[in-house]
C-alpha positions as CSV (number, residue, x, y, z in Angstrom):
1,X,8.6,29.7,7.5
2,X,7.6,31.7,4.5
3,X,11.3,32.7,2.1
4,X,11.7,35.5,1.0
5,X,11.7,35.9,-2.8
6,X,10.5,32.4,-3.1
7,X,8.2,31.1,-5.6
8,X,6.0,29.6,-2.8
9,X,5.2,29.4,0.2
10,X,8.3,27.6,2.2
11,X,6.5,25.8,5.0
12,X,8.3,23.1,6.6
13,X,6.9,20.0,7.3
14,X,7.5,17.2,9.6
15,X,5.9,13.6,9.1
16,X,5.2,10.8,11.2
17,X,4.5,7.2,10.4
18,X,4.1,4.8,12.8
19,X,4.2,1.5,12.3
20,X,3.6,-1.3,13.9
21,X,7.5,-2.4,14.2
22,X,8.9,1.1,13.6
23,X,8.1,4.8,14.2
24,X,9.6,7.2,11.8
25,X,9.7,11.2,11.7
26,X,10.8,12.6,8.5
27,X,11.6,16.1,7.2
28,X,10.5,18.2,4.7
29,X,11.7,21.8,3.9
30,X,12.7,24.3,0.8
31,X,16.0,24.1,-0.6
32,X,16.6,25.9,-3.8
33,X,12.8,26.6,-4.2
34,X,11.5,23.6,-4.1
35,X,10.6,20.9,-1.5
36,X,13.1,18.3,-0.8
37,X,13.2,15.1,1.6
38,X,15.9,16.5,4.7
39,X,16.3,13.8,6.8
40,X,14.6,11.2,9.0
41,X,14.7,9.5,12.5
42,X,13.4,6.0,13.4
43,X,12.7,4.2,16.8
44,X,10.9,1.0,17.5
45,X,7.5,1.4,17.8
46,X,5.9,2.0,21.3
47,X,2.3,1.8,20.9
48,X,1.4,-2.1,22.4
49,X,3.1,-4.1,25.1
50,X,5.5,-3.5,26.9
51,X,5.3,-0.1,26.5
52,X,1.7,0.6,25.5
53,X,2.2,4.1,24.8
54,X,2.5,5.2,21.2
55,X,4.5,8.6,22.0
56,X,7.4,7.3,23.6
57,X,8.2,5.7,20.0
58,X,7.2,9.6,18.5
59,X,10.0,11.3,20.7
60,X,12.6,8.4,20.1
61,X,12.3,8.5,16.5
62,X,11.6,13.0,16.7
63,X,15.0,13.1,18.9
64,X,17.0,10.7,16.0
65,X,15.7,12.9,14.0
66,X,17.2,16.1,15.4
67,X,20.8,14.6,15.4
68,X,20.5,13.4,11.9
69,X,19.2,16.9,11.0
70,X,21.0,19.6,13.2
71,X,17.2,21.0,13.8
72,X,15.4,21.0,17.0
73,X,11.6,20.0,16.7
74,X,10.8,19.6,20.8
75,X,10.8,21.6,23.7
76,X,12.5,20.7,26.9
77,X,9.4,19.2,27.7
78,X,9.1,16.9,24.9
79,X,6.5,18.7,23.3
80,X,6.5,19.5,19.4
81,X,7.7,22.9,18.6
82,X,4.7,24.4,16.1
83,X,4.5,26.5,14.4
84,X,8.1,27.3,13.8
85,X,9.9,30.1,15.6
86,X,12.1,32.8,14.5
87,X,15.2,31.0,15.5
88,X,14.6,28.7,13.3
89,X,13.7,25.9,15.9
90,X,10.6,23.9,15.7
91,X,8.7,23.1,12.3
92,X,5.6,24.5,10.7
93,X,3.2,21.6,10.2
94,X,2.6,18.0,11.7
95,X,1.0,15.2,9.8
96,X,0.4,11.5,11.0
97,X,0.3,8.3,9.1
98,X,-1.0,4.8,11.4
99,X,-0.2,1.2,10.4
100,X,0.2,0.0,14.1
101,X,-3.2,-0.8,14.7
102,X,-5.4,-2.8,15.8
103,X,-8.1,-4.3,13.4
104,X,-11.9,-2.4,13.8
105,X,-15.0,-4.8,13.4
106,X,-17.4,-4.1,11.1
107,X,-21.0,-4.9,10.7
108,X,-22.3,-4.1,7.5
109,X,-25.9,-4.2,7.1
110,X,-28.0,-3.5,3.3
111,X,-29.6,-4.4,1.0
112,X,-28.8,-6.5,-2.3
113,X,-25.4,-8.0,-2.0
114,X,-24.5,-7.9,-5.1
115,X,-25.1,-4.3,-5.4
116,X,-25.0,-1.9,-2.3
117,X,-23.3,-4.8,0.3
118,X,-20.3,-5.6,-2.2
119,X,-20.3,-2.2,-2.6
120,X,-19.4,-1.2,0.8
121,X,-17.4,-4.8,1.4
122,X,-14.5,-3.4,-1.3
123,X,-14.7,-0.3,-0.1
124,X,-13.7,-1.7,3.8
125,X,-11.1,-3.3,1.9
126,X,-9.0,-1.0,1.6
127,X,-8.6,0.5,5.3
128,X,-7.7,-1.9,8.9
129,X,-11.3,-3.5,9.4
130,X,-12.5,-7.0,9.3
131,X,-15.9,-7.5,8.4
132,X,-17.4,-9.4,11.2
133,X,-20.9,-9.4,10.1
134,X,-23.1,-8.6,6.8
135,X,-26.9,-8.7,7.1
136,X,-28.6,-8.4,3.9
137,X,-32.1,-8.7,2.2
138,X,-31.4,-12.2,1.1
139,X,-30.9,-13.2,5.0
140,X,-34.3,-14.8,6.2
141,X,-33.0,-15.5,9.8
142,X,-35.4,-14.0,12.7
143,X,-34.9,-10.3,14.1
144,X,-34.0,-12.3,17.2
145,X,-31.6,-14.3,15.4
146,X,-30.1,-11.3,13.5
147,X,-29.7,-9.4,16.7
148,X,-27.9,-12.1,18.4
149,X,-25.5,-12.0,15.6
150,X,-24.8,-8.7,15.4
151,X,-24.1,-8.4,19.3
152,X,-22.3,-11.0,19.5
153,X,-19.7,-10.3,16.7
154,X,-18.7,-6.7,18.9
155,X,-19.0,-4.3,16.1
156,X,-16.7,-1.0,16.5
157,X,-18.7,0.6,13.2
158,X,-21.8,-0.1,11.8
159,X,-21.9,0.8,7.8
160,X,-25.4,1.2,7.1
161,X,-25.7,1.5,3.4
162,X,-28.9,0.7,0.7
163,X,-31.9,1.9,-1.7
164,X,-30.8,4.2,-4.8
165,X,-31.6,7.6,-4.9
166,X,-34.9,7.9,-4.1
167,X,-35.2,4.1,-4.7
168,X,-36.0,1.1,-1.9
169,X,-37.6,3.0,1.5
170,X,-39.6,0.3,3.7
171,X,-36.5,-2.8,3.4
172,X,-34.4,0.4,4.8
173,X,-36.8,1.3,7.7
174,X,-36.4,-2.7,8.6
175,X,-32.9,-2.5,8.7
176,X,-32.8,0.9,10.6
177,X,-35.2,-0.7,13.3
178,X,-32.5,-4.1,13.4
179,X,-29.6,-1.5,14.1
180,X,-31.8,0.9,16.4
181,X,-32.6,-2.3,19.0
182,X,-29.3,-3.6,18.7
183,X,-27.6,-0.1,19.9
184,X,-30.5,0.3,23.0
185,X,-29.7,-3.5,24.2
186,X,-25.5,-2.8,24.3
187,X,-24.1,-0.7,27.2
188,X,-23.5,2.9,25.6
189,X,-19.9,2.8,26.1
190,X,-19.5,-0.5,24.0
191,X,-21.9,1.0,20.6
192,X,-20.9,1.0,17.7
193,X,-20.2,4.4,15.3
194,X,-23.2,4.4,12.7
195,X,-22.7,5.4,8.8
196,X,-25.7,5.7,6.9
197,X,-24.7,5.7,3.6
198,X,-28.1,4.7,1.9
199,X,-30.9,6.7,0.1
200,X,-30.8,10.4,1.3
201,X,-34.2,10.7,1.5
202,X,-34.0,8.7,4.8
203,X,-31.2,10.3,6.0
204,X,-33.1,12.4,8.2
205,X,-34.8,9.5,9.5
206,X,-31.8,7.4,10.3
207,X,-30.1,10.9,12.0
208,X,-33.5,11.2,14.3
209,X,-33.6,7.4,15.0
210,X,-30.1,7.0,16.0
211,X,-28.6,10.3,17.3
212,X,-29.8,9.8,21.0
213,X,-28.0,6.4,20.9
214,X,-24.7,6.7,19.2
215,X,-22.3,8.8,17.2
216,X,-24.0,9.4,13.5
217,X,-22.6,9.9,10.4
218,X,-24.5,11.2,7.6
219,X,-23.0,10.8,4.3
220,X,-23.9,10.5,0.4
221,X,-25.8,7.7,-0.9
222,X,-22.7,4.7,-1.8
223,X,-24.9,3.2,-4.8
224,X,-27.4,6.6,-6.1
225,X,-28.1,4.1,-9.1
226,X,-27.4,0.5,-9.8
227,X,-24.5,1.4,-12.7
228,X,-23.5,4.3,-10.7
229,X,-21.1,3.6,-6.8
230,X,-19.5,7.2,-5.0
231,X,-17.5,5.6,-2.0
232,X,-15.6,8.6,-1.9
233,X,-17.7,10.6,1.4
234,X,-18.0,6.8,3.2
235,X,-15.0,6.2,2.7
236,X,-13.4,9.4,4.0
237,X,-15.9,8.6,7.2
238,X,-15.0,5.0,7.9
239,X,-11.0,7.0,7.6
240,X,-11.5,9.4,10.0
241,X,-13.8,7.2,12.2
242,X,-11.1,4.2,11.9
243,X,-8.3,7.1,13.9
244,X,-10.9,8.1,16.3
245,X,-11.7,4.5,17.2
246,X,-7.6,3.8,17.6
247,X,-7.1,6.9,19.1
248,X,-9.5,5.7,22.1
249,X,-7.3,2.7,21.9
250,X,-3.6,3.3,21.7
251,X,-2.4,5.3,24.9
252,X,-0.1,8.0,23.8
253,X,-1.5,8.6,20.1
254,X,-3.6,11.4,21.6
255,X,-1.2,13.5,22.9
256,X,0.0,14.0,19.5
257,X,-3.5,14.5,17.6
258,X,-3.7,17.0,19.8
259,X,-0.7,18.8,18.1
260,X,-1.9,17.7,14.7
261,X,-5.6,18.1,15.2
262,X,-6.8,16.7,12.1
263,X,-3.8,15.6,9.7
264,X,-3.8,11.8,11.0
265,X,-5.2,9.6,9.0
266,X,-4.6,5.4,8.5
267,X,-1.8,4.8,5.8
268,X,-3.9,3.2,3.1
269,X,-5.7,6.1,2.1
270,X,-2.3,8.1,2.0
271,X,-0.5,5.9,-0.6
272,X,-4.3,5.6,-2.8
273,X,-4.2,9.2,-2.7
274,X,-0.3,9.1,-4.1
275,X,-1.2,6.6,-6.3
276,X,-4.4,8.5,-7.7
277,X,-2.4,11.4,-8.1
278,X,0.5,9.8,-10.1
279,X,-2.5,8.1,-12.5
280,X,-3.8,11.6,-13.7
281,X,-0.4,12.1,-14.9
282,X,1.0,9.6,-16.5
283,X,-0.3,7.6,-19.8
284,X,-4.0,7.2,-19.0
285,X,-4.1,3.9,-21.0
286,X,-2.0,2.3,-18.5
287,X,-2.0,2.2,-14.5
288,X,-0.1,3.0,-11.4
289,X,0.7,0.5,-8.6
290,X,2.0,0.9,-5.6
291,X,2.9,-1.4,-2.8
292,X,4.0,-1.3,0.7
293,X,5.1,-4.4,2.1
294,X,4.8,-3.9,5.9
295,X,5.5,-5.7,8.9
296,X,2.0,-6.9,9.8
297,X,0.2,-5.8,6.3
298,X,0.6,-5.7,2.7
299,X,-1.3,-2.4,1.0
300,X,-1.8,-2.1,-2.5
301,X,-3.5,0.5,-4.5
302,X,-4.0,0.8,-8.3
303,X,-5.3,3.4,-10.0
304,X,-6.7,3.6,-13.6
305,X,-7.0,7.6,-15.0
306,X,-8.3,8.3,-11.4
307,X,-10.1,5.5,-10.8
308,X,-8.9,4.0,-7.3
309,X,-8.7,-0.1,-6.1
310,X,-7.4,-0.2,-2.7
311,X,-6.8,-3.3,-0.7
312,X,-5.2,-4.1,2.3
313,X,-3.9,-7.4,2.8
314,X,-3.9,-8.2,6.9
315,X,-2.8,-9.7,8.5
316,X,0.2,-10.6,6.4
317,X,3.7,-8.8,6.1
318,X,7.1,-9.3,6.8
319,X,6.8,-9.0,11.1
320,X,3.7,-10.5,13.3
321,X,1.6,-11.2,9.7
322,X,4.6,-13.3,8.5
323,X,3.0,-16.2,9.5
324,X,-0.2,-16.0,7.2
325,X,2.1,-16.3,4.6
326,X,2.9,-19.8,5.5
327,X,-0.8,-20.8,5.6
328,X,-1.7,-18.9,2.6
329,X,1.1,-20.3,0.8
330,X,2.3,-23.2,2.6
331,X,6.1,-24.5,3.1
332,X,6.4,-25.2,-0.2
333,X,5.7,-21.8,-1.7
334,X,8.1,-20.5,0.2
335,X,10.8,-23.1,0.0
336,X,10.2,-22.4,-4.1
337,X,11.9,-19.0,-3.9
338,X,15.0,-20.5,-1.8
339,X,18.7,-20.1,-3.8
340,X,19.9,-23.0,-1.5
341,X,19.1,-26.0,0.2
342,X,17.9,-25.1,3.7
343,X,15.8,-27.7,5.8
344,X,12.0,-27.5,5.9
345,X,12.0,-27.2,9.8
346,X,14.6,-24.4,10.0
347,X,12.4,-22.4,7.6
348,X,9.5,-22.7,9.5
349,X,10.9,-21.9,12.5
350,X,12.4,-18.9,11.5
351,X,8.8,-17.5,10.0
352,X,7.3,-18.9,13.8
353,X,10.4,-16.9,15.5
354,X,9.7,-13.9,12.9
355,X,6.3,-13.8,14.2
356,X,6.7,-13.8,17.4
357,X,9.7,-11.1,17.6
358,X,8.6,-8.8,14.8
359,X,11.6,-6.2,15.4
360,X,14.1,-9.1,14.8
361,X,16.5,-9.1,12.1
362,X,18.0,-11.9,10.2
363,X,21.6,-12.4,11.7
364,X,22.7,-14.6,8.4
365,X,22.6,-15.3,4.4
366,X,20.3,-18.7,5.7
367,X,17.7,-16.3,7.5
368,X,17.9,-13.1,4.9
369,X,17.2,-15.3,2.2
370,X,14.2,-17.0,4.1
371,X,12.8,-13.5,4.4
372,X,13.4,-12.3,1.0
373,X,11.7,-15.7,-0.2
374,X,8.9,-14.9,2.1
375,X,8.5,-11.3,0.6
376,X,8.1,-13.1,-2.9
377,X,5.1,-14.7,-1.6
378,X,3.8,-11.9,0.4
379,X,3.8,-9.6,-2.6
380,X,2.4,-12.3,-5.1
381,X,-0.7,-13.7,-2.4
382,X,-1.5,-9.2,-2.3
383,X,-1.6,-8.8,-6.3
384,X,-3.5,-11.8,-6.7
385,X,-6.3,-10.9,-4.2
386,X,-6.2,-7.1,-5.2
387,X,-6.1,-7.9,-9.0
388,X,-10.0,-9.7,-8.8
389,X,-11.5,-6.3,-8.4
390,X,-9.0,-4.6,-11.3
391,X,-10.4,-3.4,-15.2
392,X,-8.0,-6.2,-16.1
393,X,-6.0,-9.1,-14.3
394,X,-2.8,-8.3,-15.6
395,X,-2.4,-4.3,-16.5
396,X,-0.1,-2.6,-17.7
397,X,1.6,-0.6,-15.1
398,X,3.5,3.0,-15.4
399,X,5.1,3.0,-13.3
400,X,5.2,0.6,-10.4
401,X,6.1,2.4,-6.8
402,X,7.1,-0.3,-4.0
403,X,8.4,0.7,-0.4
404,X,9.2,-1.7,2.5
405,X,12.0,-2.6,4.9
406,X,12.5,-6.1,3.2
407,X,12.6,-3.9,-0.2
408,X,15.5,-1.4,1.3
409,X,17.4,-2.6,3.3
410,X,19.2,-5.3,1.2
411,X,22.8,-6.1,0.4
412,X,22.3,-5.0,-3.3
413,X,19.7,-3.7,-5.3
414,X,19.4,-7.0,-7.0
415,X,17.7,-8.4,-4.4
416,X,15.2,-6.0,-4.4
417,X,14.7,-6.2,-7.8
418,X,14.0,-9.8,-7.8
419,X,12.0,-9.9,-5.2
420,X,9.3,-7.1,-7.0
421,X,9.8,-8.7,-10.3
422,X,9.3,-12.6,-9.2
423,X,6.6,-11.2,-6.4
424,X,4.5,-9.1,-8.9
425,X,5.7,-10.4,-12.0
426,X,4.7,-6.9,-14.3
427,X,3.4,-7.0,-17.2
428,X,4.5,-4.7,-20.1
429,X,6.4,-2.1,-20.1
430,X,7.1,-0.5,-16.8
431,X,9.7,1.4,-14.3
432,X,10.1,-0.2,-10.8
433,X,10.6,2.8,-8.1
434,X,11.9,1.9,-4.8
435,X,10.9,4.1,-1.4
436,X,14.1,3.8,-0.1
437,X,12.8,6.0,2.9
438,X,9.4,4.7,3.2
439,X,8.5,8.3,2.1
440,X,5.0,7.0,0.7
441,X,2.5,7.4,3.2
442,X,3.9,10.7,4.4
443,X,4.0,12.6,0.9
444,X,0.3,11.6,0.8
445,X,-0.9,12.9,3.9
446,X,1.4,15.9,3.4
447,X,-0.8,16.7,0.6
448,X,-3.7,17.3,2.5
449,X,-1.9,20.1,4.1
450,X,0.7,21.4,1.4
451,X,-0.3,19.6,-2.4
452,X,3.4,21.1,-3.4
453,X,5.3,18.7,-1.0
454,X,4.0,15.5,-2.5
455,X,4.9,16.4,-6.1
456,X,8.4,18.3,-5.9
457,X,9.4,15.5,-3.2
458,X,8.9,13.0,-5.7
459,X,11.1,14.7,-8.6
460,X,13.6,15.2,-6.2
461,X,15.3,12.2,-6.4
462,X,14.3,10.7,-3.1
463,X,13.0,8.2,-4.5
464,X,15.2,5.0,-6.4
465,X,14.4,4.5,-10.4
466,X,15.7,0.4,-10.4
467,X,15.1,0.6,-13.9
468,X,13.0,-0.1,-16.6
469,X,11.5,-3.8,-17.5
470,X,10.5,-5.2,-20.5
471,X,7.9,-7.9,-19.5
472,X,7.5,-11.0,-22.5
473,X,5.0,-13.4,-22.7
474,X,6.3,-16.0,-23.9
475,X,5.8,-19.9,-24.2
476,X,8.7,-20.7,-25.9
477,X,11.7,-23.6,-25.0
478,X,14.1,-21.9,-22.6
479,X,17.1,-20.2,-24.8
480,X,15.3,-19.6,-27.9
481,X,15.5,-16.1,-29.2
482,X,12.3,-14.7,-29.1
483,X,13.2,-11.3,-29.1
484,X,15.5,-9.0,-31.0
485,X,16.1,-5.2,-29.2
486,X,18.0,-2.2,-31.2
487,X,18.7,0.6,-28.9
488,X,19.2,4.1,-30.1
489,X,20.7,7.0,-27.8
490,X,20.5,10.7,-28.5
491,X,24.2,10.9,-29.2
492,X,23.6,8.6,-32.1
493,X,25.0,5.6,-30.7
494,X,23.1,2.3,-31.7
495,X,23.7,-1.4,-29.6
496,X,22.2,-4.3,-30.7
497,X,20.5,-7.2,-29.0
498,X,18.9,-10.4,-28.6
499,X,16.8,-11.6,-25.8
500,X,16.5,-15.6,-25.1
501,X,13.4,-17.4,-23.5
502,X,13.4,-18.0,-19.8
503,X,16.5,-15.4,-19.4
504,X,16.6,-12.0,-17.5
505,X,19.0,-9.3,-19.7
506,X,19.9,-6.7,-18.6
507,X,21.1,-3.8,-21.7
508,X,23.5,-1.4,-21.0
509,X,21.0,2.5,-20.6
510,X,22.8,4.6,-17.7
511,X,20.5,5.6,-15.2
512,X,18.9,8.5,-16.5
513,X,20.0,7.9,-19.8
514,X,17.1,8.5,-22.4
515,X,17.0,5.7,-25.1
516,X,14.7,4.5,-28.0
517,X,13.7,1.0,-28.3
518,X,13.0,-0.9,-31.0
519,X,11.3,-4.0,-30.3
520,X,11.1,-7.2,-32.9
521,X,9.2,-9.9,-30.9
522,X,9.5,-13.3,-32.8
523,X,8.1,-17.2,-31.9
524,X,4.7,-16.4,-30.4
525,X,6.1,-13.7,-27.6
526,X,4.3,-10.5,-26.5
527,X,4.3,-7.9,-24.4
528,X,0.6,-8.1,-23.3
529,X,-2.2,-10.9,-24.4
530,X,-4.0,-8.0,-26.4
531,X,-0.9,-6.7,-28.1
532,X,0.5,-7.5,-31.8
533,X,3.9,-9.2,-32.4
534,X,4.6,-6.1,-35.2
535,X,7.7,-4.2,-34.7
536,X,7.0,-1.8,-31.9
537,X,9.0,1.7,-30.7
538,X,9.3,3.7,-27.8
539,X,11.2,5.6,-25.1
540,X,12.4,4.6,-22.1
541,X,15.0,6.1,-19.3
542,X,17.3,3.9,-17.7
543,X,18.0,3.0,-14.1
544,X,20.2,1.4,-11.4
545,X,19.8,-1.7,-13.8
546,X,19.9,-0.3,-16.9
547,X,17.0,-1.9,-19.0
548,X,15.7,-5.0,-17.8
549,X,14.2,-7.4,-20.1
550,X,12.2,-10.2,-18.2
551,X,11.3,-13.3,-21.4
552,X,10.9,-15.8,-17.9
553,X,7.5,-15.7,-19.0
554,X,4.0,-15.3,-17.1
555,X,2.8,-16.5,-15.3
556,X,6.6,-17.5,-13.7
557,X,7.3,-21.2,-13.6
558,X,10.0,-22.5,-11.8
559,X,11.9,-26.4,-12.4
560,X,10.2,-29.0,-10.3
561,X,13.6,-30.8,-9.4
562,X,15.1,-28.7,-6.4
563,X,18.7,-27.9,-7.4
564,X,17.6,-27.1,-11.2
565,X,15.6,-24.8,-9.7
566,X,18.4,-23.6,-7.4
567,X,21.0,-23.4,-10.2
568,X,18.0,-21.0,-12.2
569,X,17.3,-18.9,-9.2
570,X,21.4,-18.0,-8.3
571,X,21.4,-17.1,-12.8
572,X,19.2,-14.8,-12.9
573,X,19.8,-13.1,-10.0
574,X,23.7,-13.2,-11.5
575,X,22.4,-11.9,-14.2
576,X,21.3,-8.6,-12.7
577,X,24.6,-8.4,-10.8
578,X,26.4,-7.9,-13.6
């Protein structure tokens, strides 16, 4: 409800995320003139078997939410109270985030694969589809043959995409005739959505061929020119077409988008659109990253001065995709990351147990640190695959945003430290941020309603500054001093120190507390491969931990003998404990 005297316009909102292990419903509202984080409610998540109704999870975690919160949201009916009423009951606007999904096929079918096809292949990446078919100009197979493939891999979406701007016409037409027999031989209530997102001047064409057979969607051209790629309108269709699709298939998710109408959307495109933001804002030479490390996928979005890389990494995650982190890694990257000796077998049957009883929680020190050693590899297998498509391998990020249950819930903050820093080993200078609240993908769907909530949310404080790191490259023997740090605080206080190859420090900047470094790298170290080794100077702020400076090196290399590698493992993480 609008405040009086307020400097704008104090609509509450409520968010809610489902996932595909938990369902949470957070709370947004004015305090003080601004927007703040209230409180939230979580409840398994309802939307496959047993229960195979996604709204029984949205009232559990809607009715945690109202005794966490002193508010009432539902009716006695357990209907969502919206707008909100004049005693203060209900809540003014609904968005809805979706991770528990199941994965769409996707045909794609154009033209040159190393233009419009990879074109509309990284695009897919970054939303839950799994390409299950591309048919290009390079692919000589008969139409028969073609056909036969597209049927049989059960497309839910068809991206039809090729020809610049008023470029290539007849290998179009050939195409459209492929997808135009393949839609008249399925049943209609198994065809595939069409996007065209080709040359426009055969948009009309496509819309007249195809409208009679299945649901069209018209958008701008993906490649107008060969140096030139606009995913922007396909990719907003292949979102919205991606809900529709899982709306049809999770009983229970309609009841609420019918309450929402059209503030749903998959999480991906939430946190890009976070991460986007962020990257207009801070220091354009360097990037944002953000991470969510979920039970059955692992998202990551970078953005350079606006310019977006999304990927989603799935199935992998911490719940049911646990277990394509053994295959991807095998044992052995795993069993790296372990602080003790525990048995091969016990390890992989936890992750096989994991799998198969995603809601599960480690009952021990044996299992957490199993799972914490399986979010190391999670996080690194997601940066490597998303980093191919990035300006540069290894960027500089500012700062680095990571939410997940693995990452929150831990005994210390240590833990979650580590795990970021050995997982996405950073490069630079940088501040981690923790999502304590998994807050992420419901800030940036709460922007398409209310842009305000997004940005006074995050200055709030709801989110967790770890600290900042100081990233070295460094090949230098373990112990030698290849760095020498002076500190300088605004009450004129000065600390000297120096940093030793293949240590973690951590230097003593209160959280909040604004300090200037200055940074004398010595014996071949660096901050970045591009940078200088001449005195350097800047500002940072500390955080939980201070300033962290990382001189382990990158890429990260750990002993070969087991308990060396142990004993190295237990120091650093000691040395962020103290």
């Amino acid at each position: 409800m609008a405040l009086p005297n307020s400097p704008i316009n104090a609509e509450s909102l409520l968010a809610i995320d489902i996932g595909s292990v938990h369902t949470r419903a957070m709370f947004f509202d004015v305090v003080d003139g601004s927007y703040h984080f209230i409180a939230s409610g979580q409840a398994l998540s309802t939307a496959f078997a047993p229960y195979n109704d996604a709204g029984l999870g949205i009232i559990n975690a809607i009715r945690e939410l109202e005794k966490r919160s002193s508010q009432i949201f539902l009716n006695p009916s357990s209907q969502l109270i919206v707008p909100c009423r004049t005693d203060g009951t209900g809540v003014d606007h609904v968005v809805t985030t979706l991770s528990a999904v199941r994965d769409l096929n996707l045909a794609v079918i154009g033209l040159v694969p190393e233009v419009s096809l990879q074109t509309a292949v990284d695009m897919a990446a970054g939303l839950y589809t799994r390409i299950c078919e591309i048919i290009g100009l390079n692919d000589f197979h008969s139409t028969e043959v073609k056909l036969d493939r597209l049927i049989r891999s059960e497309p839910d979406i068809v991206l039809f995409t090729g020809g610049t701007d008023r470029g290539a016409g007849r290998p179009i037409l050939r195409m459209l005739d492929l997808v135009s027999l393949m839609l008249k031989v399925l049943p209609r209530e198994v065809r595939p959505h069409v996007i065209y997102a080709g040359n426009p001047l055969l948009s009309k064409r496509v819309q007249e061929s195809l409208e009679n057979l299945t649901d069209v969607h018209v958008v701008t051209n993906l490649r107008p020119s060969m140096d030139v790629t606009d995913p922007g309108a396909a990719y907003q269709t292949l979102s919205r077409v991606t809900i529709q699709s899982q709306t049809r298939k999770l009983p229970g998710l309609s009841k609420i988008t019918r309450q929402v109408g059209s503030h749903i959307e998959p999480a991906p495109p939430a946190i890009n659109r976070i991460v986007n933001f962020l990257s207009k804002v801070y220091d354009p030479s360097r990037g944002v990253l953000g991470v969510d490390l979920g039970a059955s996928a692992v998202t990551v979005a970078a953005a350079f001065n606006g310019e977006s890389y999304l990927e989603v990494n799935r199935p992998l995650g911490m719940g049911a995709g646990i277990v394509a982190i053994l295959e991807k890694s095998q044992l052995k990257g795993i069993t790296r990351w372990l602080p003790e000796d525990i048995p091969d077998d016990v390890v992989r049957e936890y992750i096989w147990q994991k799998s198969r009883y995603p809601a599960s929680l480690p009952l021990n020190r044996e299992t957490t640190l199993i799972e914490q050693a399986c979010a190391r590899e999670a996080l690194a297998i997601a940066c490597e695959k998303a980093s191919r498509r990035w300006p540069q391998r290894r960027p500089q990020f500012e700062p680095i945003m990571v939410g997940g249950s693995i990452l929150s819930q831990t005994e210390n903050r240590a833990q979650s430290l580590m795990m970021v820093l050995d997982g996405l080993q950073p490069a630079g200078i940088t501040t981690v941020i923790l999502d304590p609240g998994s807050l992420i993908n419901a800030l940036g769907t709460a922007a398409r309603v209310n842009p305000i909530v997004p940005v006074q949310v995050l200055e709030s404080g709801a989110f967790i500054n770890l600290g900042s790191v100081i990233s070295l490259i460094t090949s230098a023997r373990p112990g030698t001093t290849v760095a020498s740090i002076n500190l300088e605080f605004e009450d004129g206080a000065r600390s000297l120190h120096e940093i030793q190859a293949g240590e973690l420090t951590v230097l003593p900047v209160r959280p909040g507390q604004h300090c200037v470094v200055n940074l004398v790298l010595m014996h071949g170290a660096r901050i970045d491969q591009s940078s200088s080794r001449r005195p350097k100077a800047f500002r940072i702020f500390g955080g939980s931990f201070g300033l962290v400076v990382d001189a382990r090196g990158r890429p990260l290399r750990l002993p070969s003998g087991a308990d060396a590698r142990r004993q190295l493992l237990n120091r650093w993480l000691a040395a962020l404990k103290e």
